[in-house]
Structures are given as C-alpha cells and as structure tokens.
N, CA, C and O atoms as a GROMACS GRO file, in nm:
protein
  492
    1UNK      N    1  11.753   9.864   8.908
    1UNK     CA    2  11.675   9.794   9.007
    1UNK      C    3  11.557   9.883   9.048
    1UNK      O    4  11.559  10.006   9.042
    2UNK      N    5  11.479   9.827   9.080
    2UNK     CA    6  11.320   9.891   9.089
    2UNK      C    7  11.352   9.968   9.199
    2UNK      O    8  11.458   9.935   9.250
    3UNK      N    9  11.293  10.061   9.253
    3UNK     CA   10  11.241  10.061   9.416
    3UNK      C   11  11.138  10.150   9.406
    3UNK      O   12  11.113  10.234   9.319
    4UNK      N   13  11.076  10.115   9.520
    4UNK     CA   14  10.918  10.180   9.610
    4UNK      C   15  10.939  10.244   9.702
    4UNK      O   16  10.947  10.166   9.796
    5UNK      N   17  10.959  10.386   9.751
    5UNK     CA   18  11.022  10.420   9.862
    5UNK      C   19  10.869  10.491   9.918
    5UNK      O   20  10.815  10.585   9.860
    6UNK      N   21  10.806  10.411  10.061
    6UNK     CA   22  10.723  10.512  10.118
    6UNK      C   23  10.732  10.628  10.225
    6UNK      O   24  10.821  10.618  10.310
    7UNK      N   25  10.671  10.707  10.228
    7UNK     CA   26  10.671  10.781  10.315
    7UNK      C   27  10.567  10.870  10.373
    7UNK      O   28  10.476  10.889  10.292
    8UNK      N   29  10.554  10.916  10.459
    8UNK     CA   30  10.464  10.970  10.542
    8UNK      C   31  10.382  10.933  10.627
    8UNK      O   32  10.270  10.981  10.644
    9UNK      N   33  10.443  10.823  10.701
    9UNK     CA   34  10.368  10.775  10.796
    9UNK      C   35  10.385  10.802  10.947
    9UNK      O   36  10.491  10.854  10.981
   10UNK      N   37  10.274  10.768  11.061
   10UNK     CA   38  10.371  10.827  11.204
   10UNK      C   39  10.287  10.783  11.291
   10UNK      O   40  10.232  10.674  11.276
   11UNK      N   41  10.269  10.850  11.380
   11UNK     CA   42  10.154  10.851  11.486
   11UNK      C   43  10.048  10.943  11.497
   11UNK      O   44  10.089  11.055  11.526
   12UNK      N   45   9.931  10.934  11.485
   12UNK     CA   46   9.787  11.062  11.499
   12UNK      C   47   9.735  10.936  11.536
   12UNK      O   48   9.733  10.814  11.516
   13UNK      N   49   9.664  11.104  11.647
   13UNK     CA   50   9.536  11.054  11.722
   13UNK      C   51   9.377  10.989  11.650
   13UNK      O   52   9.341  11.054  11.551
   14UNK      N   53   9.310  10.905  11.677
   14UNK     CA   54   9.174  10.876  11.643
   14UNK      C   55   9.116  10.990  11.575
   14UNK      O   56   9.126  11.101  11.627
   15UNK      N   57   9.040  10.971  11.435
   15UNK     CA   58   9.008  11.107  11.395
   15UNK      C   59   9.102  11.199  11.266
   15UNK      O   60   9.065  11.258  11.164
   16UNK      N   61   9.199  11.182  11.310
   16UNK     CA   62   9.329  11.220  11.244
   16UNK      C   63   9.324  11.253  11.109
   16UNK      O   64   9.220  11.246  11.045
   17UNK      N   65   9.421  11.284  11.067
   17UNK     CA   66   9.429  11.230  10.884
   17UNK      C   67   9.596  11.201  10.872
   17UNK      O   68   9.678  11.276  10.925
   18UNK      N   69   9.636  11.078  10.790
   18UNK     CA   70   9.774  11.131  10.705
   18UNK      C   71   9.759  11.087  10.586
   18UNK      O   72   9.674  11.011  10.540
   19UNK      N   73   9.903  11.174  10.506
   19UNK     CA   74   9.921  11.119  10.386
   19UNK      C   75  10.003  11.072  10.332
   19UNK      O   76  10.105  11.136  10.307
   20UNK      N   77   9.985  10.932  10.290
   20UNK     CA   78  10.103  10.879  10.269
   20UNK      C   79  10.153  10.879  10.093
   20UNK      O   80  10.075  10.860   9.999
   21UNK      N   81  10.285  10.903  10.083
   21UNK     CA   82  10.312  10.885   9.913
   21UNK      C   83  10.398  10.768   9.941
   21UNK      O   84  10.455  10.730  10.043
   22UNK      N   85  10.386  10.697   9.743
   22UNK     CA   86  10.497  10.572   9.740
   22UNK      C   87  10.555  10.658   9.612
   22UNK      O   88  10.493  10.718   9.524
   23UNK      N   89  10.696  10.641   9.632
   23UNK     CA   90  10.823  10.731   9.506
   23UNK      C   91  10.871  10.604   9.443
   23UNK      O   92  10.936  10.523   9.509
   24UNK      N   93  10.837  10.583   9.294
   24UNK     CA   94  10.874  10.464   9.249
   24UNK      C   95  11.006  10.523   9.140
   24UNK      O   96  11.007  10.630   9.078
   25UNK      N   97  11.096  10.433   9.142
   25UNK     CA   98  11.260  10.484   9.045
   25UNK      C   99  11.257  10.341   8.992
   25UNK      O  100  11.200  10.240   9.031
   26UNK      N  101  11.362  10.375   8.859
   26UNK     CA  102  11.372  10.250   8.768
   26UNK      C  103  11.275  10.189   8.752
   26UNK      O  104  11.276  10.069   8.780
   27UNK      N  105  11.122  10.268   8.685
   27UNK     CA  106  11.042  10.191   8.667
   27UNK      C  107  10.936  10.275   8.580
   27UNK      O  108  10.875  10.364   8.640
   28UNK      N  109  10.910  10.257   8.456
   28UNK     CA  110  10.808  10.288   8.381
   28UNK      C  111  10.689  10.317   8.441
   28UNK      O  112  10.592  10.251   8.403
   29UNK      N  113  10.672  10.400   8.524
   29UNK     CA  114  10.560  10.358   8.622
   29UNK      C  115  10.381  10.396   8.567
   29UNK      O  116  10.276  10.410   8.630
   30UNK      N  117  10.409  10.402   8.455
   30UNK     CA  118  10.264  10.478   8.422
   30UNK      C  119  10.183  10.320   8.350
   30UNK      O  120  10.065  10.296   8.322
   31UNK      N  121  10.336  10.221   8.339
   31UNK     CA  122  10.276  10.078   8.276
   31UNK      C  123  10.239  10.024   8.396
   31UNK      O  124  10.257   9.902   8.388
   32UNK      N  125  10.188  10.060   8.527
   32UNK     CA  126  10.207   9.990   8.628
   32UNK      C  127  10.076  10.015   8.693
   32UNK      O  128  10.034  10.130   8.688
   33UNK      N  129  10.006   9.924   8.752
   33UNK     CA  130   9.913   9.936   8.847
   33UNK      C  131   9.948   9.953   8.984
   33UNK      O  132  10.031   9.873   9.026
   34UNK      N  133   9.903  10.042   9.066
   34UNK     CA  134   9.946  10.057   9.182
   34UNK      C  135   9.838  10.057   9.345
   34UNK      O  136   9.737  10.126   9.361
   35UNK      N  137   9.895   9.965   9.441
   35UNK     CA  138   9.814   9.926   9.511
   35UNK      C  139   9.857   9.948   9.647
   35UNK      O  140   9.960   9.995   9.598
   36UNK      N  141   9.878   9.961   9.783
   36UNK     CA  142   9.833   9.982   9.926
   36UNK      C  143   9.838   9.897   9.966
   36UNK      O  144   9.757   9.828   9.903
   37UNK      N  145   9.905   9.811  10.075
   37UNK     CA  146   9.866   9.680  10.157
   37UNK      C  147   9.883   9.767  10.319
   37UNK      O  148   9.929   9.877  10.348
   38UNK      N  149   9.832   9.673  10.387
   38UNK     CA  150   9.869   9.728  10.479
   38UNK      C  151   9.894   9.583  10.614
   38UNK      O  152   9.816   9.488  10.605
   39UNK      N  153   9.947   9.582  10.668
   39UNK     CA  154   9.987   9.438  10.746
   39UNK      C  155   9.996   9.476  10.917
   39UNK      O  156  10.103   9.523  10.955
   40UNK      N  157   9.898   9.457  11.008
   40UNK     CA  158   9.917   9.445  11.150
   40UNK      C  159   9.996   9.377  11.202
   40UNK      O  160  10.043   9.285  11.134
   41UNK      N  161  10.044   9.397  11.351
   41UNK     CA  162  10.111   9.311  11.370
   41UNK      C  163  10.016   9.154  11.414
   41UNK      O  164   9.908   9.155  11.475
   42UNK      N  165  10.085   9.038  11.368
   42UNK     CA  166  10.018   8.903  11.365
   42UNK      C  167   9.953   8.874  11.263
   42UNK      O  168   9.923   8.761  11.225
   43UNK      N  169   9.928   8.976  11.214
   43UNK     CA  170   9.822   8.941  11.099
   43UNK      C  171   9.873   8.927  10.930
   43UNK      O  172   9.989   8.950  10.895
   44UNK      N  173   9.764   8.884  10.834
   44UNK     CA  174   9.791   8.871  10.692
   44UNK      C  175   9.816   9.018  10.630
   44UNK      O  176   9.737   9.109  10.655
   45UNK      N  177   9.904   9.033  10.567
   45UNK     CA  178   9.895   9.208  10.450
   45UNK      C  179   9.806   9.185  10.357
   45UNK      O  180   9.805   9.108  10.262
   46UNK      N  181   9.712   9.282  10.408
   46UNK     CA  182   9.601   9.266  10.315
   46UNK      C  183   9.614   9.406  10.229
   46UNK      O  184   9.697   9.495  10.243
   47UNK      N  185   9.471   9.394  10.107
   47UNK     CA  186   9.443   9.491  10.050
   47UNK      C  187   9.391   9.633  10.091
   47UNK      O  188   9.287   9.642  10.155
   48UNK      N  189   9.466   9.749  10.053
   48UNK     CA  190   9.346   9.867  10.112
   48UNK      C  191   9.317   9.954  10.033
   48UNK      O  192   9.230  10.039  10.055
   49UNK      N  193   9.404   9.945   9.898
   49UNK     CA  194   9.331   9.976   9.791
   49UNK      C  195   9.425  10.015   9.711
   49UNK      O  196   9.541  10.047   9.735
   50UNK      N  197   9.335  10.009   9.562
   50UNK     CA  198   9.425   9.992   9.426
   50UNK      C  199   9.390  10.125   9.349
   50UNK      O  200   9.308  10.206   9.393
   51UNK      N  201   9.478  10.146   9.197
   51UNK     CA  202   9.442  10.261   9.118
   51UNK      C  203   9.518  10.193   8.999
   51UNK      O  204   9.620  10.124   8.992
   52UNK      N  205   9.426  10.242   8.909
   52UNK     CA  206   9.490  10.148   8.763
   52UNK      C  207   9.585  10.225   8.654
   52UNK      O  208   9.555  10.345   8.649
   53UNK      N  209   9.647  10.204   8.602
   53UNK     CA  210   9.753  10.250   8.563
   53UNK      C  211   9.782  10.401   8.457
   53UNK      O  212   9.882  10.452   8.407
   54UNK      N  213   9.616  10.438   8.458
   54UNK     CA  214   9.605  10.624   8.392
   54UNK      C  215   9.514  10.693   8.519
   54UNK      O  216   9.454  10.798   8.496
   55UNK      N  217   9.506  10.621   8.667
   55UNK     CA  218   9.470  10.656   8.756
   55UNK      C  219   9.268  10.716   8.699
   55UNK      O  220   9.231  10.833   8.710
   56UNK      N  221   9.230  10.670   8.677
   56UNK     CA  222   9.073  10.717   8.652
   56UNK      C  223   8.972  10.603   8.704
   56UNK      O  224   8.850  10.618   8.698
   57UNK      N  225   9.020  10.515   8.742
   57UNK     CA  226   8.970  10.377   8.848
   57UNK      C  227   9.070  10.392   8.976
   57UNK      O  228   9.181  10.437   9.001
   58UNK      N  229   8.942  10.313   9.053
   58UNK     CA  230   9.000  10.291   9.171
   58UNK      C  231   8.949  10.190   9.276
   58UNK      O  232   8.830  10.178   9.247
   59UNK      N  233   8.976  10.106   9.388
   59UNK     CA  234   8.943  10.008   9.467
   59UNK      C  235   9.012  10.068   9.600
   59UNK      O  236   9.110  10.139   9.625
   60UNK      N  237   8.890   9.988   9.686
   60UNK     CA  238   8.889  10.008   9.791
   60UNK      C  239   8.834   9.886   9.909
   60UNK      O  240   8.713   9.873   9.925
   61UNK      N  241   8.933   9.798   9.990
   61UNK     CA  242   8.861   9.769  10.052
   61UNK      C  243   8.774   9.799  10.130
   61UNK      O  244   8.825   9.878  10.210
   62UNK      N  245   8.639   9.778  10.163
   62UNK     CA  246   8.506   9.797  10.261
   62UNK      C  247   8.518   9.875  10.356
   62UNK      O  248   8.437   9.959  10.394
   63UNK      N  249   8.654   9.841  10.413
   63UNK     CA  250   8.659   9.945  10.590
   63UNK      C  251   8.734  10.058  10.560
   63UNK      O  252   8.733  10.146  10.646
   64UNK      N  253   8.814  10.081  10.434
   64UNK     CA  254   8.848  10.198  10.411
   64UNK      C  255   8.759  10.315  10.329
   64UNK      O  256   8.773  10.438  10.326
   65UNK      N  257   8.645  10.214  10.252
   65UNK     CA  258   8.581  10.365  10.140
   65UNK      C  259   8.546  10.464  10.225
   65UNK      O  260   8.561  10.457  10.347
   66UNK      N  261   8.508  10.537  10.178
   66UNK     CA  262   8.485  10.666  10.208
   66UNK      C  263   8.574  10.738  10.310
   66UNK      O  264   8.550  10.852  10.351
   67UNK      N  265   8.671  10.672  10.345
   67UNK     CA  266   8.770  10.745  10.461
   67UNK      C  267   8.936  10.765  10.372
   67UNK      O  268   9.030  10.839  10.400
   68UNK      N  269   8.920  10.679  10.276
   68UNK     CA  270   9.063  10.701  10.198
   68UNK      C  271   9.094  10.710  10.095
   68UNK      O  272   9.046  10.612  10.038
   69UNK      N  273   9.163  10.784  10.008
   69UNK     CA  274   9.177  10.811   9.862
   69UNK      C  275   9.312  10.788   9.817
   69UNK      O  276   9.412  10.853   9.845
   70UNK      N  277   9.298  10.672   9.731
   70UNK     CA  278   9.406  10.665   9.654
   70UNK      C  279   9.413  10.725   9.525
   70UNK      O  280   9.318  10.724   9.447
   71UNK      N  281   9.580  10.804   9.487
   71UNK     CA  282   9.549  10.900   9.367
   71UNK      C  283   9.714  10.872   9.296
   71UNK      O  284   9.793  10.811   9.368
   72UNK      N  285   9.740  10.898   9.219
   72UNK     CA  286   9.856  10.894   9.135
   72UNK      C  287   9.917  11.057   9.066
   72UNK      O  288   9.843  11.146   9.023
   73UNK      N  289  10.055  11.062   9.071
   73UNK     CA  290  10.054  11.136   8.930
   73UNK      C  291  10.192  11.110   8.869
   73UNK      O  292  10.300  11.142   8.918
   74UNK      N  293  10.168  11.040   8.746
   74UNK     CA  294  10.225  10.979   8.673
   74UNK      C  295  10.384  11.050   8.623
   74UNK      O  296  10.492  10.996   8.598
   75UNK      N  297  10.349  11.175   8.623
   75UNK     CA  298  10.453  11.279   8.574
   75UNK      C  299  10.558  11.291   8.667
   75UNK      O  300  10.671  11.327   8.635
   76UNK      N  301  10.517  11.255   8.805
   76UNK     CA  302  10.638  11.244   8.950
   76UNK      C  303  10.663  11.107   8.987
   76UNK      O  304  10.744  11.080   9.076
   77UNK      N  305  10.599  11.018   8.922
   77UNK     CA  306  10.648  10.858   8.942
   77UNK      C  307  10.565  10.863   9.082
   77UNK      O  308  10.647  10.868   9.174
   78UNK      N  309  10.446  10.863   9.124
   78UNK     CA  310  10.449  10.858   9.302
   78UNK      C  311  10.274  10.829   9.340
   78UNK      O  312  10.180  10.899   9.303
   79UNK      N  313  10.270  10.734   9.405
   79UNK     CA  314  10.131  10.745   9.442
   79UNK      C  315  10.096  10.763   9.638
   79UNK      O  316  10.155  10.746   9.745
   80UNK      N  317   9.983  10.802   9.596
   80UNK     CA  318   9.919  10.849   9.727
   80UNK      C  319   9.851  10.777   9.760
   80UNK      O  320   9.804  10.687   9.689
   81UNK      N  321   9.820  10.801   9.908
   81UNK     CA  322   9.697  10.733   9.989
   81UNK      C  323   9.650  10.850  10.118
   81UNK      O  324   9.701  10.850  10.229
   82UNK      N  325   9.554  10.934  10.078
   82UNK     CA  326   9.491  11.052  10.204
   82UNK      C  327   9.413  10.940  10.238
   82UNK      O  328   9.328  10.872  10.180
   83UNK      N  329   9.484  10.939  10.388
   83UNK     CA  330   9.375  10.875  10.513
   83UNK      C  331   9.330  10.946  10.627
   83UNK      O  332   9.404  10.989  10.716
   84UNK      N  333   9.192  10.961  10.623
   84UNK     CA  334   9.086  11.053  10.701
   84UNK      C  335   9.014  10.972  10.781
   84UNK      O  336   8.967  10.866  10.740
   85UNK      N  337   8.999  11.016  10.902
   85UNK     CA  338   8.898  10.999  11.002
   85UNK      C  339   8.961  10.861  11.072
   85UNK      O  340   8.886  10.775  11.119
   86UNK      N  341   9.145  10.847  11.077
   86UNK     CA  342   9.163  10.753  11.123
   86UNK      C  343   9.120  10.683  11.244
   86UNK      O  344   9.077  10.740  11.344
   87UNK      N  345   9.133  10.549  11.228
   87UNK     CA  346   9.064  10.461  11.325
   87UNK      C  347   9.179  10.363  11.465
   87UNK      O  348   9.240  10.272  11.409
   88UNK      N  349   9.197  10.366  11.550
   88UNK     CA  350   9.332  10.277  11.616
   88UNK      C  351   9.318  10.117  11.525
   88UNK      O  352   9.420  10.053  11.502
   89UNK      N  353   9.204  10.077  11.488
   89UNK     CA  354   9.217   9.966  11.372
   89UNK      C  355   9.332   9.950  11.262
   89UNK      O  356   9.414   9.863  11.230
   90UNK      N  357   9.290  10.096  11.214
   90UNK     CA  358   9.436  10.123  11.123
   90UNK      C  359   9.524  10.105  11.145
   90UNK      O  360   9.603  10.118  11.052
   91UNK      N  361   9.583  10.061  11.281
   91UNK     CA  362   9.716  10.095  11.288
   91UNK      C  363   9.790   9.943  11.219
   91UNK      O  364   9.754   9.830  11.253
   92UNK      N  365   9.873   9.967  11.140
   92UNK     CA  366   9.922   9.849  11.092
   92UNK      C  367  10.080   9.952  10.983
   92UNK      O  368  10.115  10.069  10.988
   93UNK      N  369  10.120   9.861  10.917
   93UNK     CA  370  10.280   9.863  10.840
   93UNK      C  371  10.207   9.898  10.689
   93UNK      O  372  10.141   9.814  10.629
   94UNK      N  373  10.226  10.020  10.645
   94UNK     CA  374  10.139  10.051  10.502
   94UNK      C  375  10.226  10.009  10.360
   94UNK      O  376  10.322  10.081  10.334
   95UNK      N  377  10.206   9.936  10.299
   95UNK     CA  378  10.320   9.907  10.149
   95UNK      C  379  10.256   9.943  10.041
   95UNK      O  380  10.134   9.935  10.034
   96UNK      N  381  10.330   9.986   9.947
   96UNK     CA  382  10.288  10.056   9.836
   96UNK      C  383  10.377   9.926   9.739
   96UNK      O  384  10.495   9.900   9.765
   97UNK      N  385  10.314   9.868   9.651
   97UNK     CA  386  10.292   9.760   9.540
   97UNK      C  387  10.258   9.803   9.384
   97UNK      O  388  10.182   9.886   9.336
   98UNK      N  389  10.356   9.702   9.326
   98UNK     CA  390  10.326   9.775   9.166
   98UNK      C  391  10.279   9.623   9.075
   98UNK      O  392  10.291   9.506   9.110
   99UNK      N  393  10.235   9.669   8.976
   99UNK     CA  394  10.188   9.544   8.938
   99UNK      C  395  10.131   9.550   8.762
   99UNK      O  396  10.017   9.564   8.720
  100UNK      N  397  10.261   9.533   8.686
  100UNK     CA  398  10.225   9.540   8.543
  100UNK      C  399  10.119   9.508   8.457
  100UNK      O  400  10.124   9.496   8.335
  101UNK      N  401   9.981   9.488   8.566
  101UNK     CA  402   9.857   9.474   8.500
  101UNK      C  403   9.739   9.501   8.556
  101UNK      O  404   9.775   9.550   8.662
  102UNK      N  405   9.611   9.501   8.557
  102UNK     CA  406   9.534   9.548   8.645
  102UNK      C  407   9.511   9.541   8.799
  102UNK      O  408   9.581   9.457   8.854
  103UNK      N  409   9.435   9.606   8.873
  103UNK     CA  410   9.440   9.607   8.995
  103UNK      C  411   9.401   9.452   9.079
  103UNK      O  412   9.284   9.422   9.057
  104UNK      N  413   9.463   9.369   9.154
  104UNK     CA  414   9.417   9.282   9.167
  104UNK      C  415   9.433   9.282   9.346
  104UNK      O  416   9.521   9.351   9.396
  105UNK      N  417   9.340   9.197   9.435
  105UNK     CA  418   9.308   9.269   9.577
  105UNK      C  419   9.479   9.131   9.667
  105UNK      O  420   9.536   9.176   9.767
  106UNK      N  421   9.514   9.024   9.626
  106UNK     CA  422   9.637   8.984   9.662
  106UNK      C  423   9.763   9.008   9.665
  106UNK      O  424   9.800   9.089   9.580
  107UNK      N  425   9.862   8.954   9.749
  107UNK     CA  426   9.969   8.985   9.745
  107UNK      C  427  10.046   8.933   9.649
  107UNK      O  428  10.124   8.998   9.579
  108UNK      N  429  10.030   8.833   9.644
  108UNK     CA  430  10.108   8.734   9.514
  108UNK      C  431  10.089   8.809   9.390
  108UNK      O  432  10.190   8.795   9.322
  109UNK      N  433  10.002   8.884   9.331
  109UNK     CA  434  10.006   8.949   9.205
  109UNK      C  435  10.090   9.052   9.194
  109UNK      O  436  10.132   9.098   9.088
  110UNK      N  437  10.125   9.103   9.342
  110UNK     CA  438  10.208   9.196   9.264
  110UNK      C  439  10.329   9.218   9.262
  110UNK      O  440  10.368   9.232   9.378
  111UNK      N  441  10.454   9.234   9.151
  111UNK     CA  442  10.564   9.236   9.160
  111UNK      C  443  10.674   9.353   9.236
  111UNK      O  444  10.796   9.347   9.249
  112UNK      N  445  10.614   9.417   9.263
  112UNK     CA  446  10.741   9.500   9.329
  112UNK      C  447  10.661   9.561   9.496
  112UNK      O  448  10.539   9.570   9.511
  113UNK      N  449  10.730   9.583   9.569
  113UNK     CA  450  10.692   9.619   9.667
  113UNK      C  451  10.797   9.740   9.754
  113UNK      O  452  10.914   9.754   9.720
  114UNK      N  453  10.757   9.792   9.828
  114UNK     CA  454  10.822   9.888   9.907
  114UNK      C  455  10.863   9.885  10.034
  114UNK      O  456  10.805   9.801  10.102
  115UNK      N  457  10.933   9.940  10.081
  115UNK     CA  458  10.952   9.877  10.269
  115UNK      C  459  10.850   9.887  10.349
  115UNK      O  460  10.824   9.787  10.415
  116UNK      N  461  10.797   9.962  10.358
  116UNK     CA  462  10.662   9.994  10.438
  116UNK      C  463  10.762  10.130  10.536
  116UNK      O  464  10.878  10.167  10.557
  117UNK      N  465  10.603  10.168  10.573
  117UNK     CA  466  10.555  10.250  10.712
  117UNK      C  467  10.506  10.272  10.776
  117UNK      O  468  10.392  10.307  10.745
  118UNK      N  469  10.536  10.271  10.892
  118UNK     CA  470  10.418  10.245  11.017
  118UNK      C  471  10.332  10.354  11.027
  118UNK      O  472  10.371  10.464  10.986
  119UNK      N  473  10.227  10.343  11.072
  119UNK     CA  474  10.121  10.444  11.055
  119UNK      C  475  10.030  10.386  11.208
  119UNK      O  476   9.963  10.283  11.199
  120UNK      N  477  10.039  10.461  11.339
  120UNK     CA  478  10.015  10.432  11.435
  120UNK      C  479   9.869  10.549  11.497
  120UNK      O  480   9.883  10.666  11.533
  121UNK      N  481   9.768  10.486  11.493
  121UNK     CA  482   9.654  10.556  11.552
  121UNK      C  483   9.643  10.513  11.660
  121UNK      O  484   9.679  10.401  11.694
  122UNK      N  485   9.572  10.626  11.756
  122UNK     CA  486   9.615  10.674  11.944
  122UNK      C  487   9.457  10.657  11.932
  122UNK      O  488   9.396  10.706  11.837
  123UNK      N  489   9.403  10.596  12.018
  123UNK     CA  490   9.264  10.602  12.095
  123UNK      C  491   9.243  10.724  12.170
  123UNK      O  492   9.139  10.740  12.234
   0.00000   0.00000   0.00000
C-alpha cells in the first residue's frame, strides 16, 4: 500500500521559513510526479506547486514563486517544499500528492495523497 507521510510543519511567525518533506513507501517514486496542495480552512485545496518526475522542472503557483522551492531526491523517496518569507495567508493544511504523469495544477489528477500538515503563520 502506498503512503505519503508529511512532515515538518508548525507554527512561525510572519517572515519565517519552514521546511516541509513528503516520505513516499511502496512506491516507485522516481515514476511519479510530485506536487504540494495546500487547503485553508473553508476553502478549495489548491495547487502550490509541482516537480516532474527527474526533478529538473518545476511549477509554482503565482503567490508562492519566488518565496518557495520545491525539490526532490529520488534516492530517499522524499520531496520538499522550503517556504520563505512566510505570509499569515499561508496558513492552511499542506499535502504532498503523487501522480504517475506530468505535473498537472488539480486535485483529481492525482493519485495518491498524504495526510497533511498544518503549517500556521503568526502576524
């Protein structure tokens, strides 16, 4: 059975940085595209960004470029997300998503998902 296990998420102040990894098991993971949602409370889980499956591309939604980097390394099964210059906007439930084909910005494309973690920015 697949799993996505994330971690590193918490509370920092405005400004901040964290980093979050997703640990993927039972899963070929280097055939896999890997993507970031992130879901407020009330709101849709949206995209916050993708990395394609030899990690040398990458996506980003609009309010995250330049503040967040998604990175992979294939050899530990695990992807990252360094988030800098956090915003209290950010604060939302972060999921790490796999997806046996290219990066695509919906939820419905992708097949496996992770529990999430909260990731709480302080004004």
């Amino acid at each position: 059975q697949v799993h996505l296990v994330e971690s590193g998420g918490g509370l920092v102040q405005a400004g901040g940085s964290l980093r979050l990894s997703c640990a993927a098991s039972e899963l070929t993971f280097s055939n896999y595209a890997m993507a970031w949602f992130r879901q407020a409370p009330g709101k849709e889980r949206d995209f916050v960004a993708g990395i394609n499956r030899i990690g040398d591309t990458t996506y980003y939604t609009p309010s995250v470029k330049g503040r967040f980097t998604i990175s992979r390394d294939n050899a530990k099964n695990t992807v990252y997300l360094q988030m800098n210059y956090l915003k209290p906007e950010d604060t939302a439930v972060y999921y790490c998503a796999a997806r046996a084909a290219k990066v695509l910005p919906s939820t419905r494309a992708y097949e496996y998902w992770g529990q999430g973690t909260q990731v709480t920015v302080s004004s």
